[in-house]
N, CA, C and O atoms as a Tripos MOL2 file, in Angstrom:
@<TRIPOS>MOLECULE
protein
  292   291    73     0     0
PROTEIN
NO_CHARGES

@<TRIPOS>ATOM
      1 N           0.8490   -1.1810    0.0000 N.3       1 UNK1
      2 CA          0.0000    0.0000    0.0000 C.3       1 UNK1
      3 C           0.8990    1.2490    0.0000 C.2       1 UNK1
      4 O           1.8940    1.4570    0.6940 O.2       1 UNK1
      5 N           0.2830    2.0990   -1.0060 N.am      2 UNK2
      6 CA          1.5220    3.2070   -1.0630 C.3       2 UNK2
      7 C           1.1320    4.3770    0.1420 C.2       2 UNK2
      8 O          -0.0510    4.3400    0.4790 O.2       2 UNK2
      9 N           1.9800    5.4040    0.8290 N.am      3 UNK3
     10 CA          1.6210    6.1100    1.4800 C.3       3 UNK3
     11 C           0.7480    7.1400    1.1010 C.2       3 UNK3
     12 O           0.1120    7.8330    1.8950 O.2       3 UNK3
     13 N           0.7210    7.2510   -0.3620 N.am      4 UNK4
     14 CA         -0.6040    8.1290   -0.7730 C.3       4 UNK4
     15 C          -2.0410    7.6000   -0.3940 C.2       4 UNK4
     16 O          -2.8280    8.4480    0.0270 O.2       4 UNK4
     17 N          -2.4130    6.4670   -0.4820 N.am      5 UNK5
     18 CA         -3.5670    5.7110   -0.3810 C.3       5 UNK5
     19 C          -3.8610    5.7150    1.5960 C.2       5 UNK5
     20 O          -4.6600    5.0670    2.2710 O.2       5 UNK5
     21 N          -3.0380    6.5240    1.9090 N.am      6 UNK6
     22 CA         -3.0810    6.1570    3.2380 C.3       6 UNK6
     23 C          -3.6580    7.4760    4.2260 C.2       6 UNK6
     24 O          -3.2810    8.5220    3.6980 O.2       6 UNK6
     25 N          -4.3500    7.7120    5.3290 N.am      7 UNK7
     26 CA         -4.4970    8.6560    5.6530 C.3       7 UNK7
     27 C          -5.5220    9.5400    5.3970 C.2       7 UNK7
     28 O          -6.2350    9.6690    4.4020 O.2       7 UNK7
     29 N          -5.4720   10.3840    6.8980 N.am      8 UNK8
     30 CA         -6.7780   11.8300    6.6540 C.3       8 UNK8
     31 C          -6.5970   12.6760    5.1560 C.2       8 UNK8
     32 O          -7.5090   12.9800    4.3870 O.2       8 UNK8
     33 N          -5.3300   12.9160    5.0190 N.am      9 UNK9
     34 CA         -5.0930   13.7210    3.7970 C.3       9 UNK9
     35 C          -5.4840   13.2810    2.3420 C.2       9 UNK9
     36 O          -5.8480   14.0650    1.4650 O.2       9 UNK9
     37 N          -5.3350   11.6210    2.1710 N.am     10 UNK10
     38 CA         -5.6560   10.9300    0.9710 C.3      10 UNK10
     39 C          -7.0990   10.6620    1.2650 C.2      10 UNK10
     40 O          -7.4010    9.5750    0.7720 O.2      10 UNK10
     41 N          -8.3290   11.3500    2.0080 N.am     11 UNK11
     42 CA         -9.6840   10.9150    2.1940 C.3      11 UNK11
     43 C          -9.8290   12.0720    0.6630 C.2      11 UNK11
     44 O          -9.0530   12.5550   -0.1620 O.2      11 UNK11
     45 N         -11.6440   12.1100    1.0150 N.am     12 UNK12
     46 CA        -12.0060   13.2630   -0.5360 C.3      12 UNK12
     47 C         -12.4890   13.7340    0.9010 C.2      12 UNK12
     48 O         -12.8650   13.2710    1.9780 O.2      12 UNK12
     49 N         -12.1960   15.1950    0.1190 N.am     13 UNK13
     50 CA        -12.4470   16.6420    0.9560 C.3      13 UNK13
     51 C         -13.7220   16.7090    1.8240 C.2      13 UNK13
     52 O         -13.9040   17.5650    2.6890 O.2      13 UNK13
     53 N         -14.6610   15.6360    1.4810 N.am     14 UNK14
     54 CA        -16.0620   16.3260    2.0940 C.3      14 UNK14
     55 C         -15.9090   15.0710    2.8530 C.2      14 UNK14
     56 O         -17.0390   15.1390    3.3360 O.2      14 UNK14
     57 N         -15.5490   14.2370    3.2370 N.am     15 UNK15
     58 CA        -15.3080   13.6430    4.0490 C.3      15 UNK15
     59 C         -14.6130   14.0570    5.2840 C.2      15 UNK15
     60 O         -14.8770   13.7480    6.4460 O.2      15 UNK15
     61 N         -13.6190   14.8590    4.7890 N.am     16 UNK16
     62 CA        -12.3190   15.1470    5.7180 C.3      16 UNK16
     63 C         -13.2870   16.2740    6.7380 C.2      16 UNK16
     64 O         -13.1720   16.2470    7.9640 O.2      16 UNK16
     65 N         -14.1300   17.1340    6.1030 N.am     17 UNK17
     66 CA        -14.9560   18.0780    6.8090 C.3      17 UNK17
     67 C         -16.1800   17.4310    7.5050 C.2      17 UNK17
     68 O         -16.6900   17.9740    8.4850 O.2      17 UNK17
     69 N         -16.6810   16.1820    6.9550 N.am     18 UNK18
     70 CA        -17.0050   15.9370    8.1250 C.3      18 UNK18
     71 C         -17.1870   15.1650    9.0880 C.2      18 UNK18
     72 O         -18.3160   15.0880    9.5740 O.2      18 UNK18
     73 N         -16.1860   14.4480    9.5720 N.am     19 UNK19
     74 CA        -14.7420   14.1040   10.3390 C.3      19 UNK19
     75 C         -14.6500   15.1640   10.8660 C.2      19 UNK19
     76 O         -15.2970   15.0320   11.9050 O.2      19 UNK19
     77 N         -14.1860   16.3370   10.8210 N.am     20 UNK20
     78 CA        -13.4660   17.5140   11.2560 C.3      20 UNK20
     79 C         -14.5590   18.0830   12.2330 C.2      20 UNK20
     80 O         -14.2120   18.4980   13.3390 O.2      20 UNK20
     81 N         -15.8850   18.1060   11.8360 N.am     21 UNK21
     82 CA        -16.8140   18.6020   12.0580 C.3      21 UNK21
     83 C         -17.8150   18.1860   13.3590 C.2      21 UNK21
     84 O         -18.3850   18.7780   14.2760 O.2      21 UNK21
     85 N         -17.6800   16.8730   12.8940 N.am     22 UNK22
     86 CA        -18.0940   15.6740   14.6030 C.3      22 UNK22
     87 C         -16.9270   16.2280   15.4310 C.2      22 UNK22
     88 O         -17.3110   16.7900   16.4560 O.2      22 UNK22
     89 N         -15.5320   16.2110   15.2360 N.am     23 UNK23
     90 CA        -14.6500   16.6580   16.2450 C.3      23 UNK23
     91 C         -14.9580   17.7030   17.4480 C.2      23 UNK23
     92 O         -14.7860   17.6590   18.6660 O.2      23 UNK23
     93 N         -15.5910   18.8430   16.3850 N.am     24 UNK24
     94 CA        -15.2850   20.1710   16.9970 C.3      24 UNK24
     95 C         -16.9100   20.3970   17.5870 C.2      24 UNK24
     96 O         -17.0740   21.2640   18.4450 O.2      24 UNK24
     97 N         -17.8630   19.7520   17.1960 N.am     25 UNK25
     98 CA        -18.9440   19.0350   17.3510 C.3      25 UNK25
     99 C         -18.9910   18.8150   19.1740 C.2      25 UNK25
    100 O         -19.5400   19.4020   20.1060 O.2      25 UNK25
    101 N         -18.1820   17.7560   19.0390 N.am     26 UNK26
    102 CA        -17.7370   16.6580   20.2780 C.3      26 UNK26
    103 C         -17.2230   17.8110   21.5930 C.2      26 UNK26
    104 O         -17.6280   17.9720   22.7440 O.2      26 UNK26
    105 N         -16.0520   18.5370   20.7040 N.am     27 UNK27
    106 CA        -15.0960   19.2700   21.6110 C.3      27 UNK27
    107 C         -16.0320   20.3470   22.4360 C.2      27 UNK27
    108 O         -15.9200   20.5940   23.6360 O.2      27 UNK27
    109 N         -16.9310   20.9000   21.5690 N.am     28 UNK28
    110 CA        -17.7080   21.6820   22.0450 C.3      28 UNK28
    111 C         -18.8370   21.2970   23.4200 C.2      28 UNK28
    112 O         -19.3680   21.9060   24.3480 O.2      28 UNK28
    113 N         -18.8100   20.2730   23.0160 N.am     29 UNK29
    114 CA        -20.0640   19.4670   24.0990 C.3      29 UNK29
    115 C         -19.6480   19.3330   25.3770 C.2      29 UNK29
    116 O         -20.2770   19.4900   26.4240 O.2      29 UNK29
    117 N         -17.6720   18.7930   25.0410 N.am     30 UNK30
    118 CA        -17.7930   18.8230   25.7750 C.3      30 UNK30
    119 C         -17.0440   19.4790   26.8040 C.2      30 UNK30
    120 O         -16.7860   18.8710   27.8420 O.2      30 UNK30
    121 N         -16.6560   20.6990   26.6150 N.am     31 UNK31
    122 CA        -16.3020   21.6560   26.9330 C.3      31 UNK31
    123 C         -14.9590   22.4120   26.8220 C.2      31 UNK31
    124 O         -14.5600   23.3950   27.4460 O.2      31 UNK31
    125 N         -14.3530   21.6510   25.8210 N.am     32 UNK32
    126 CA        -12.3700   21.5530   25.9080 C.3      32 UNK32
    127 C         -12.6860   22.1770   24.3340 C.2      32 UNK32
    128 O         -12.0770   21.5530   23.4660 O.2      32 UNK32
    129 N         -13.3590   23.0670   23.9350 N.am     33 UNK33
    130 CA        -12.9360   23.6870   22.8950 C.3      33 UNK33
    131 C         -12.9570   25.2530   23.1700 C.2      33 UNK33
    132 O         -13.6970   25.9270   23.8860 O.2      33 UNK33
    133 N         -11.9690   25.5710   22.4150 N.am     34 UNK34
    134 CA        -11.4810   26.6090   22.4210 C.3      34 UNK34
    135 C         -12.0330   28.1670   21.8260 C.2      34 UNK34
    136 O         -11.5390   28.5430   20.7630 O.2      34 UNK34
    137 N         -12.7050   28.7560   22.2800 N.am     35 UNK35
    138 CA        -13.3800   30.0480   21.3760 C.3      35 UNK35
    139 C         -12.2260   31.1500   21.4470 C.2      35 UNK35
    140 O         -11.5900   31.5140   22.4360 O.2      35 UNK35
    141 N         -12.1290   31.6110   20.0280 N.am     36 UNK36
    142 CA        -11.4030   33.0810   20.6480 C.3      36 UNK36
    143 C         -12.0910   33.9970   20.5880 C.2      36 UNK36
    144 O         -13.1970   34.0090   20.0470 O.2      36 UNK36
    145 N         -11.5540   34.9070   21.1280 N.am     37 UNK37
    146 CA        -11.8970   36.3890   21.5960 C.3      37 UNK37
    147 C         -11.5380   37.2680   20.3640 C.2      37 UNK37
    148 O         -10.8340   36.8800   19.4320 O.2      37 UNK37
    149 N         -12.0230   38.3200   20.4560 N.am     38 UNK38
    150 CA        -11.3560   39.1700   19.1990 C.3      38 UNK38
    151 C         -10.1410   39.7180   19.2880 C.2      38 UNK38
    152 O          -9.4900   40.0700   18.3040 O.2      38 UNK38
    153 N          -9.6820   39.8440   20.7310 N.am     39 UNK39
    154 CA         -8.7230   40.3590   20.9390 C.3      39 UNK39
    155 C          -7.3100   39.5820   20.5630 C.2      39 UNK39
    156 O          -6.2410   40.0780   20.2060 O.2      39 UNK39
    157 N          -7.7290   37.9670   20.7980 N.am     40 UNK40
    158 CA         -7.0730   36.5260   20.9500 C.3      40 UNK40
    159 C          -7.0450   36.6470   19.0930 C.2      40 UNK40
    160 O          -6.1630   37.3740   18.6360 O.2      40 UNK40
    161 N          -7.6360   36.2090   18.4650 N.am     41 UNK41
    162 CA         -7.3360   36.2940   16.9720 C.3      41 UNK41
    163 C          -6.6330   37.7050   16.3290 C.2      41 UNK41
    164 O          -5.8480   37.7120   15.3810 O.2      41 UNK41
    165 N          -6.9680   38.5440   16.8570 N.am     42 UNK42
    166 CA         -6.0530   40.0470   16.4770 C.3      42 UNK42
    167 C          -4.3250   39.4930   16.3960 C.2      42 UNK42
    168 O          -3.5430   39.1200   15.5210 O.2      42 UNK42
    169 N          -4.3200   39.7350   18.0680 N.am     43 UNK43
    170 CA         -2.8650   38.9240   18.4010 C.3      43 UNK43
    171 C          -2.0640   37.8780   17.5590 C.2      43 UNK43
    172 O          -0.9060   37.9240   17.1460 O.2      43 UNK43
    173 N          -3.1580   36.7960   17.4120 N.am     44 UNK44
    174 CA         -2.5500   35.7100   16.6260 C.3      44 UNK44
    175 C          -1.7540   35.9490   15.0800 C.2      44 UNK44
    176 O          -0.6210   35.8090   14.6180 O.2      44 UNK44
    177 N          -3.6670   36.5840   14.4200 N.am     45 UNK45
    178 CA         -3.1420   37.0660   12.7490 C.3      45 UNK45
    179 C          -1.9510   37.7550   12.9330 C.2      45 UNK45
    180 O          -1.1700   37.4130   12.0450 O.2      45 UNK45
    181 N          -1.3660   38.7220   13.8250 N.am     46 UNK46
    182 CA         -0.2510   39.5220   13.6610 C.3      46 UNK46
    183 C           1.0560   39.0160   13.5790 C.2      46 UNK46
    184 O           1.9890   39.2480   12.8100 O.2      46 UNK46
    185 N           0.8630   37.9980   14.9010 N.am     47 UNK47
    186 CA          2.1670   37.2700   15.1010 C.3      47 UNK47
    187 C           2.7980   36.5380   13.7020 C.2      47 UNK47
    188 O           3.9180   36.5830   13.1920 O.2      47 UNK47
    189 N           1.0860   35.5920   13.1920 N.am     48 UNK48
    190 CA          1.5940   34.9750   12.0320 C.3      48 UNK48
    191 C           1.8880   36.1790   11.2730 C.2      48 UNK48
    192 O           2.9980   35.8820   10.8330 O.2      48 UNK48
    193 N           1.6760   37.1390   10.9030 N.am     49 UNK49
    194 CA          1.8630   37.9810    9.5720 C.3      49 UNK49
    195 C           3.2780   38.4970    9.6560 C.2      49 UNK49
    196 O           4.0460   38.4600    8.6950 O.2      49 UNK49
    197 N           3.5920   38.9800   10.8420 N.am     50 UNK50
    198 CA          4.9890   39.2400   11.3270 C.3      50 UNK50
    199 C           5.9850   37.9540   11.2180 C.2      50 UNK50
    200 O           7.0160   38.0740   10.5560 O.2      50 UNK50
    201 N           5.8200   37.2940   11.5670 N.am     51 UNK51
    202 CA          6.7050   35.8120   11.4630 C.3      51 UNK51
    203 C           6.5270   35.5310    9.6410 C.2      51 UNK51
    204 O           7.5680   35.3690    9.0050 O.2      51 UNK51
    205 N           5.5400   35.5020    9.0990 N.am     52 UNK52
    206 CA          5.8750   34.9960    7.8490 C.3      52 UNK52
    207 C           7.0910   36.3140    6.9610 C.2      52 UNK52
    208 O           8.1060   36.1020    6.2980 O.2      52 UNK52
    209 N           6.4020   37.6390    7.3410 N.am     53 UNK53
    210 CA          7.1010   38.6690    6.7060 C.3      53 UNK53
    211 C           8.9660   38.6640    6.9060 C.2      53 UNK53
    212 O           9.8760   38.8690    6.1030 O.2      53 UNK53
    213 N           8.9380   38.2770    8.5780 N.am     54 UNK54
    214 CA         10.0660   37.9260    8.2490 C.3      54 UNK54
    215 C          10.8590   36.8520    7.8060 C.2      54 UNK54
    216 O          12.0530   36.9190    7.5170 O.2      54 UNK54
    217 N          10.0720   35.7700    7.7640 N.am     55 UNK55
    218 CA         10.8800   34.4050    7.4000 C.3      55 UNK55
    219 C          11.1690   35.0950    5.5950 C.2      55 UNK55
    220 O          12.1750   34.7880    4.9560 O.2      55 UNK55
    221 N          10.0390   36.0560    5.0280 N.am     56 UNK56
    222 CA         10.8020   36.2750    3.6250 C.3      56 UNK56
    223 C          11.5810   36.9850    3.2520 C.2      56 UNK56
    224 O          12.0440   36.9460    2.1120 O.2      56 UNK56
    225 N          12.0400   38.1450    4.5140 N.am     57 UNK57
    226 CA         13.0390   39.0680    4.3380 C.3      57 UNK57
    227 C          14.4440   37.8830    4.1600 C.2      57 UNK57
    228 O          15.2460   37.7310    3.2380 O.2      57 UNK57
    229 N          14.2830   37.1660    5.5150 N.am     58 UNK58
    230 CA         15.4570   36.2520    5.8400 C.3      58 UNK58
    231 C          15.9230   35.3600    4.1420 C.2      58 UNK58
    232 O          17.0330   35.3650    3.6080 O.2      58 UNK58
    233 N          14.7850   34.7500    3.6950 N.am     59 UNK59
    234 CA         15.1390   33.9820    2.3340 C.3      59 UNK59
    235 C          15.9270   34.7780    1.4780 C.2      59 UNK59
    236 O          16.7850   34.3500    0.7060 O.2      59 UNK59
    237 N          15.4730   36.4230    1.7140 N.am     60 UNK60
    238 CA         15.9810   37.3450    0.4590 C.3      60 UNK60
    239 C          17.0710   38.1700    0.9210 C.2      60 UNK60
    240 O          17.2910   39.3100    0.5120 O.2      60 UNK60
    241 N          17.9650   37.3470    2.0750 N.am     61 UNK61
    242 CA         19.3250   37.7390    2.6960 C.3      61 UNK61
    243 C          18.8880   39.4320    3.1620 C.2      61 UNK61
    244 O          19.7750   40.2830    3.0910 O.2      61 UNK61
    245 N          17.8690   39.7200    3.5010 N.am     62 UNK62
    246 CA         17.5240   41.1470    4.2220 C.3      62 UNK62
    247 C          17.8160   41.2580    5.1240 C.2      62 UNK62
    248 O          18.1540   40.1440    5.5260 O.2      62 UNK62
    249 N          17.9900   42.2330    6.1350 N.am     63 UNK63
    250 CA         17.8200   42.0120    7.9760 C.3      63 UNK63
    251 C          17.2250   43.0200    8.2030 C.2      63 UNK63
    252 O          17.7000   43.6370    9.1570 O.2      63 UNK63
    253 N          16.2600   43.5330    7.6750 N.am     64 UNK64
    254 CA         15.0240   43.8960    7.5390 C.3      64 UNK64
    255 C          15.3140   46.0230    7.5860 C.2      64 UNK64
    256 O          14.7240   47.0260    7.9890 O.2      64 UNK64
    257 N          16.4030   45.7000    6.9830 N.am     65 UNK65
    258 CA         16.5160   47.9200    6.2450 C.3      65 UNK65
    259 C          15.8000   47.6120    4.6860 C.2      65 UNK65
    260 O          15.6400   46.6960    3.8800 O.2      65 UNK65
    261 N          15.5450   48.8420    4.8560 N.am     66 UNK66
    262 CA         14.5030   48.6540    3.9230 C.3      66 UNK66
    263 C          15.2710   48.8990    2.1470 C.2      66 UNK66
    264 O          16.4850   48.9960    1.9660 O.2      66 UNK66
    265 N          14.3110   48.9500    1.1270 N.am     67 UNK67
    266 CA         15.1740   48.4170    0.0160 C.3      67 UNK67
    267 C          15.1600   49.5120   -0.0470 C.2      67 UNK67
    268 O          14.3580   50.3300    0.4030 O.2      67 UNK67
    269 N          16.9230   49.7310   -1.1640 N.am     68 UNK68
    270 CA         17.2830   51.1160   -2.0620 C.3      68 UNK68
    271 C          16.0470   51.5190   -3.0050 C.2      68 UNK68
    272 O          15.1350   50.7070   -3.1680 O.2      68 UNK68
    273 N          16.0190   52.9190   -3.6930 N.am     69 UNK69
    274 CA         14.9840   53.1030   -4.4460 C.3      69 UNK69
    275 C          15.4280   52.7530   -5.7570 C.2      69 UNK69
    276 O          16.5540   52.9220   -6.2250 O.2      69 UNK69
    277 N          14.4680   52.2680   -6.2780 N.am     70 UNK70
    278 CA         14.3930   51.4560   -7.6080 C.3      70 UNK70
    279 C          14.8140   50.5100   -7.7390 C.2      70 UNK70
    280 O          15.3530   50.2480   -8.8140 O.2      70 UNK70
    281 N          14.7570   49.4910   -6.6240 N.am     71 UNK71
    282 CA         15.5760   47.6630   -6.4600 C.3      71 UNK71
    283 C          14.2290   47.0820   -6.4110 C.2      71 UNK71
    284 O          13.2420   47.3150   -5.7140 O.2      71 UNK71
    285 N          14.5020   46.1930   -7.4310 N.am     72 UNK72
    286 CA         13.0650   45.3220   -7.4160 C.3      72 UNK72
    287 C          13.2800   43.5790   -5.9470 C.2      72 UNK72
    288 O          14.1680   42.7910   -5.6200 O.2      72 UNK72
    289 N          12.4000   43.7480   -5.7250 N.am     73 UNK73
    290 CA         11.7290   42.5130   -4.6650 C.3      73 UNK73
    291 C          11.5820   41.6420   -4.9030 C.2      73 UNK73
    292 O          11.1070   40.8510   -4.0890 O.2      73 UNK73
@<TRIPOS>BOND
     1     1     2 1
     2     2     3 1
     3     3     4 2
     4     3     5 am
     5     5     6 1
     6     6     7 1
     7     7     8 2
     8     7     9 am
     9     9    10 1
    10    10    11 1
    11    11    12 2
    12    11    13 am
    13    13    14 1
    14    14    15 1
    15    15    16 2
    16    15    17 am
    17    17    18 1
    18    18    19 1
    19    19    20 2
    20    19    21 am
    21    21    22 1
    22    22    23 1
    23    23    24 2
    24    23    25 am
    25    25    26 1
    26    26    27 1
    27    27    28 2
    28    27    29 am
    29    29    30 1
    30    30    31 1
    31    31    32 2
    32    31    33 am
    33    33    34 1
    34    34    35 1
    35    35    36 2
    36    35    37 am
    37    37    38 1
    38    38    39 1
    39    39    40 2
    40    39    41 am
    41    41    42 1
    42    42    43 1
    43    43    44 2
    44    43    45 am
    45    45    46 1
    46    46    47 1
    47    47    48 2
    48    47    49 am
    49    49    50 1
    50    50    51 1
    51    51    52 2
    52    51    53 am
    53    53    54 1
    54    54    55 1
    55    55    56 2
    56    55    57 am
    57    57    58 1
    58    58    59 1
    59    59    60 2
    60    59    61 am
    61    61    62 1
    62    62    63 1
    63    63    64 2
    64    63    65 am
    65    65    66 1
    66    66    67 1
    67    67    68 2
    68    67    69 am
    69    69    70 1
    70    70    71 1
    71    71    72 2
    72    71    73 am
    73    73    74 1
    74    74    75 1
    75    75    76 2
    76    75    77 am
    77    77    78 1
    78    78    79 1
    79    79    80 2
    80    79    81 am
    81    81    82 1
    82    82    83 1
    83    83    84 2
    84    83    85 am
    85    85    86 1
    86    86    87 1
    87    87    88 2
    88    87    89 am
    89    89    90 1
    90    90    91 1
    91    91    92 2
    92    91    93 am
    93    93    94 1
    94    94    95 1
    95    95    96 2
    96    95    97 am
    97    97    98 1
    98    98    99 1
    99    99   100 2
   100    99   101 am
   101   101   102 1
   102   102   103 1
   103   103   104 2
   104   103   105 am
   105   105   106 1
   106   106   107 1
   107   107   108 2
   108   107   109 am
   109   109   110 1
   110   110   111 1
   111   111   112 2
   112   111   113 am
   113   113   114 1
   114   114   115 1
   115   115   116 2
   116   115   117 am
   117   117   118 1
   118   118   119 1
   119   119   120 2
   120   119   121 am
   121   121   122 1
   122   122   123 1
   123   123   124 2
   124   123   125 am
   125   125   126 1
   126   126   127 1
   127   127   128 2
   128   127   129 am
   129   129   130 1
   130   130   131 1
   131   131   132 2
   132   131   133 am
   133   133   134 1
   134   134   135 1
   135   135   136 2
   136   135   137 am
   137   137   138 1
   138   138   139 1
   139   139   140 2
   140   139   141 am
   141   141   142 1
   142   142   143 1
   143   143   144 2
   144   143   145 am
   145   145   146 1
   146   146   147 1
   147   147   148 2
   148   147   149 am
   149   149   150 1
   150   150   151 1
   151   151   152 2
   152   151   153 am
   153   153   154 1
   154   154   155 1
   155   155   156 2
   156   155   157 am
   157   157   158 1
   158   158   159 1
   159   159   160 2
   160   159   161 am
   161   161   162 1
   162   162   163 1
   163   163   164 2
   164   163   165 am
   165   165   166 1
   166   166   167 1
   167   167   168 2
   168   167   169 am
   169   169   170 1
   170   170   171 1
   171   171   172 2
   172   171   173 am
   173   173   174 1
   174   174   175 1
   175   175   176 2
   176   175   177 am
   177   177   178 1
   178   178   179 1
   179   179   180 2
   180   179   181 am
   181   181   182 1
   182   182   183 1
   183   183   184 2
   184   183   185 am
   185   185   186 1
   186   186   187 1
   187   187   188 2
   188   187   189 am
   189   189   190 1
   190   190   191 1
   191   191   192 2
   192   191   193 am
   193   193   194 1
   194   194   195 1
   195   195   196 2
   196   195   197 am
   197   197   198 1
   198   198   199 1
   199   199   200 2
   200   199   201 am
   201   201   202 1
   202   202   203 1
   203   203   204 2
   204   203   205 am
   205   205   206 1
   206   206   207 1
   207   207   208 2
   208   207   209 am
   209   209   210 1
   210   210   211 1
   211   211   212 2
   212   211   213 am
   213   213   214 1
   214   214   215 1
   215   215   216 2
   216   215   217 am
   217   217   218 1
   218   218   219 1
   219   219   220 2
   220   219   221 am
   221   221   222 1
   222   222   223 1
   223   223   224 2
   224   223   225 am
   225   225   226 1
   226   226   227 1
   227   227   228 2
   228   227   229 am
   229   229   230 1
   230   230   231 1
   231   231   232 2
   232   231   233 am
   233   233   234 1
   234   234   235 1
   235   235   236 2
   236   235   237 am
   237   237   238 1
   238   238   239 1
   239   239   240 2
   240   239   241 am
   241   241   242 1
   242   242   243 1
   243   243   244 2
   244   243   245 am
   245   245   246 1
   246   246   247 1
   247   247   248 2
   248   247   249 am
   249   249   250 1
   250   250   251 1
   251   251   252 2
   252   251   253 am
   253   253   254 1
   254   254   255 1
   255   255   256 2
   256   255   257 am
   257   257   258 1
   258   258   259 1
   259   259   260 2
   260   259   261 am
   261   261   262 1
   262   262   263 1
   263   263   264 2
   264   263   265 am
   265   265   266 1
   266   266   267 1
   267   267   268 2
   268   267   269 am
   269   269   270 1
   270   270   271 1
   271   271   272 2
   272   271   273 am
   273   273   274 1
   274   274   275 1
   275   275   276 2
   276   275   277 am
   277   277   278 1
   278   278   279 1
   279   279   280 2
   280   279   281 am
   281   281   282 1
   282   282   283 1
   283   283   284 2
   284   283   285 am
   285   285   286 1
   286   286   287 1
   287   287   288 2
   288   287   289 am
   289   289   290 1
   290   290   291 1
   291   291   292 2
@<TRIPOS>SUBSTRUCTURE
     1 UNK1         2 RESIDUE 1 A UNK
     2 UNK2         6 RESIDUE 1 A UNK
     3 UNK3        10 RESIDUE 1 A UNK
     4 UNK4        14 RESIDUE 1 A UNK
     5 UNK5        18 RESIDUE 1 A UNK
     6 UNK6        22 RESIDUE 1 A UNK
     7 UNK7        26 RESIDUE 1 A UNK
     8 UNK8        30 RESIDUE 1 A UNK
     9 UNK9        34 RESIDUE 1 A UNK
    10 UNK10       38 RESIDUE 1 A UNK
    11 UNK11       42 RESIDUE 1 A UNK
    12 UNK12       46 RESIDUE 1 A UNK
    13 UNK13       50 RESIDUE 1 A UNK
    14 UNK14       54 RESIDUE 1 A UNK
    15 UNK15       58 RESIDUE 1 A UNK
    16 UNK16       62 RESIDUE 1 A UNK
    17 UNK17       66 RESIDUE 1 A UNK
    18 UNK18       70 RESIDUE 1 A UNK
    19 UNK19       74 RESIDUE 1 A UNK
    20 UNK20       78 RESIDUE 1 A UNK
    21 UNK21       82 RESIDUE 1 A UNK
    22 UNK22       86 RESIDUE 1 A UNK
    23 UNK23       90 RESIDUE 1 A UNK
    24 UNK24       94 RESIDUE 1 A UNK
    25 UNK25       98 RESIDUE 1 A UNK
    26 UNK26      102 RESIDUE 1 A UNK
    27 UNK27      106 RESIDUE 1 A UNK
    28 UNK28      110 RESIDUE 1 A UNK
    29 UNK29      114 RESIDUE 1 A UNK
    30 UNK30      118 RESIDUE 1 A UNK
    31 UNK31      122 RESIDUE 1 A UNK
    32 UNK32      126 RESIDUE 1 A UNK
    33 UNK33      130 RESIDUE 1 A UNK
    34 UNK34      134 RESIDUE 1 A UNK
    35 UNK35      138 RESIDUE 1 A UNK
    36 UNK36      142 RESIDUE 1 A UNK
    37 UNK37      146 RESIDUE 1 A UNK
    38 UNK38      150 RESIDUE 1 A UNK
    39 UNK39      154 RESIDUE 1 A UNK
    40 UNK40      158 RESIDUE 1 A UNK
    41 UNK41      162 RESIDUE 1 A UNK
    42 UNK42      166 RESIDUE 1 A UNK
    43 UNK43      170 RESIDUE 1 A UNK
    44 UNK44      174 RESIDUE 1 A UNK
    45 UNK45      178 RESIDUE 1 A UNK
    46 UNK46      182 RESIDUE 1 A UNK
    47 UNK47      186 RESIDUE 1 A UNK
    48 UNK48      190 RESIDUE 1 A UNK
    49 UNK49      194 RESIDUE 1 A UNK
    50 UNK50      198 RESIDUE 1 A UNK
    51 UNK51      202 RESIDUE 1 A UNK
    52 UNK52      206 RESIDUE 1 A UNK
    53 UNK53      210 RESIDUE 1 A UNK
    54 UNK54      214 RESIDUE 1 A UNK
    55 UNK55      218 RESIDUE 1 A UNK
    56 UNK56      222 RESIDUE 1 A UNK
    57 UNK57      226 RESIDUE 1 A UNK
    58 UNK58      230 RESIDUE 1 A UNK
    59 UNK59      234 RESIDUE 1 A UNK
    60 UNK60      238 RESIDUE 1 A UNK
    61 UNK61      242 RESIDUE 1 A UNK
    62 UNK62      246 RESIDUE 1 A UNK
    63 UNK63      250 RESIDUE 1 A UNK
    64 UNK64      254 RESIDUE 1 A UNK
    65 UNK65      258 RESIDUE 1 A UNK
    66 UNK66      262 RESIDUE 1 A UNK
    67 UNK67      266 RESIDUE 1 A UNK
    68 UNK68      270 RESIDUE 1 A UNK
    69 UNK69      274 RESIDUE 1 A UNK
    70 UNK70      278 RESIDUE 1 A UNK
    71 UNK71      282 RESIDUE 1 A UNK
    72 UNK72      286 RESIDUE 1 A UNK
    73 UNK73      290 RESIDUE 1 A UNK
């Protein structure tokens, strides 16, 4: 059996959702799921947006001064 044929990832999509869906379903019931706050997702999106921005400065040998004028990106 190859490792493609194997696994949540090799299911079809509407399956995988709902699977996913009894989970959070379940989690909710029974009390170990997690809601955020608006304040809690603010925080988060940033961190990720900041962390990805820099993981692409880093690829493009930056350390994050900003570019000369007229250097393409």
């Amino acid at each position: 059996m190859a490792t493609e044929d194997r696994g949540f990832a090799s299911m079809d999509p509407e399956k995988q959702r709902e699977i996913a869906r009894k989970g959070g379903r379940a989690a909710h019931e029974k009390g170990t799921a997690h809601e955020w706050t608006t304040d809690e997702a603010r925080t988060a999106g940033r961190k990720g947006g900041l962390t990805s921005h820099q993981r692409r400065r880093e690829r493009r040998g930056l350390s994050g001064e900003p570019s000369p004028p007229g250097s393409m990106m």
